[in-house]
N, C-alpha and C positions, 0 to 999 in steps of 0.2 A: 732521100735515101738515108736510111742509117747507116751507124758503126757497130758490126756484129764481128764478134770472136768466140775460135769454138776448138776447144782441147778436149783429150782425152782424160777421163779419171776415176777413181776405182772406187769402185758401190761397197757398204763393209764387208758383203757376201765374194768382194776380190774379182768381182764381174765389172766390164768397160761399163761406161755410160758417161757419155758424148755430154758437154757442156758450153753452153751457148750462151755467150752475154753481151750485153747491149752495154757501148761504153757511155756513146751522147745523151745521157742521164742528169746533167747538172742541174738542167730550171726544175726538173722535176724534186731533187734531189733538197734542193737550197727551199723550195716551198715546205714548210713545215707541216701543212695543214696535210701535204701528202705520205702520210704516216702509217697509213694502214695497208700491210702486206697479204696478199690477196693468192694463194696457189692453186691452181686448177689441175688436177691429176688423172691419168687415162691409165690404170692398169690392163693390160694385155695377154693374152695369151702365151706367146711367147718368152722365152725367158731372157734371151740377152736384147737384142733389135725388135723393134718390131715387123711384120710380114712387109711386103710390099701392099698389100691392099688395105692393113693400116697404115702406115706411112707415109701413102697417098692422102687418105683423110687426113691423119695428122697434120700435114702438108698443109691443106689446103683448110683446114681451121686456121694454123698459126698466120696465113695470108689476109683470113676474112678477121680474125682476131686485130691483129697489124693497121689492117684499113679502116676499121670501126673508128679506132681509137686516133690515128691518124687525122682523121674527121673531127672529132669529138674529144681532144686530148683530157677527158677525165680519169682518165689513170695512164701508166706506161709499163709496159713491157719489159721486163728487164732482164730475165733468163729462161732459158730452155735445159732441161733435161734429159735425156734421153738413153736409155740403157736399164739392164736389170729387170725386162718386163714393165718398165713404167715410162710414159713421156708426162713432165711435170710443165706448166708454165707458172711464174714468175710474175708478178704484175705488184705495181705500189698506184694504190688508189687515195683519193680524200675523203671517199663514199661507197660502202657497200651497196649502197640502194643503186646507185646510178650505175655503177659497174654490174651490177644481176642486168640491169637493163642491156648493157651495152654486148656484155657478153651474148645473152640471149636473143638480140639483134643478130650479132653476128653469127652465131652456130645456126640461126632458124634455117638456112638453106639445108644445111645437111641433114644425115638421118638422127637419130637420137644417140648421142653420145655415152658411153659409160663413163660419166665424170667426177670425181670426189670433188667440192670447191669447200677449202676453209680460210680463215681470215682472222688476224692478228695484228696486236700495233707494231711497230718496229720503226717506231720513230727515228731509229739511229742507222736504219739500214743497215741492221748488221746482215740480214742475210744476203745483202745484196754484194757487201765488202768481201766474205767468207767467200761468195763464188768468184768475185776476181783474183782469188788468190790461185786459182786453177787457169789463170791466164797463162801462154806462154808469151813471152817476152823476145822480140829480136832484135838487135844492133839495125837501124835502118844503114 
């Protein structure tokens, strides 16, 4: 099981859009070789949520997405976005090749997705830092 947190926060267009991060990140984090920041993005119809009948798929990617990798830890998951017409994932890979692979493992069950996928170094994690700053925080 993982550690997943998910707050509210605001698109520049002043629309919600729900954010979702994975905290148990360190081994990933601490391998340097895992450098390369990997985004898969679903634009939508809709302009804030999306439908129920996507949200289901969406749904049920981020699961098969989840367990691929689970399997096969060649990359990890590290956020979810969701709001503004767009659901984004989040992923730090060591390899673009093997991640095409693993994604496209995993989405085969489904129908054909409308997917943007781009990829960047970000050795420092910054993007990953910048979204826990949308964590909210509570006194246990």
């Amino acid at each position: 099981m993982h550690d997943w947190w998910t707050a509210p926060a605001e698109a520049p267009d002043g629309q919600t859009v729900m954010v979702t991060g994975r905290r148990d990140v360190e081994r990933f984090r601490r391998n340097k070789r895992c450098s390369i920041r990997v985004t898969v993005a679903w634009h939508y119809a809709d302009a804030g949520m999306p439908g129920d009948s996507d949200a289901q798929i969406m749904g049920e990617a981020t699961e098969r997405l989840q367990a691929e990798l689970d399997a096969d830890p060649v990359a990890v998951m590290t956020g979810i976005y969701t709001g503004a017409g767009e659901r984004t994932w989040v992923f730090y890979t060591m390899s673009t090749h093997i991640f095409n692979k693993k994604l496209n493992d995993a989405l085969a069950p489904l129908p054909l997705l409308p997917l943007e996928i781009s990829a960047e170094s970000d050795p420092d994690w910054e993007e990953y830092a910048e979204m826990c700053e949308c964590e909210i925080r509570t006194d246990d």
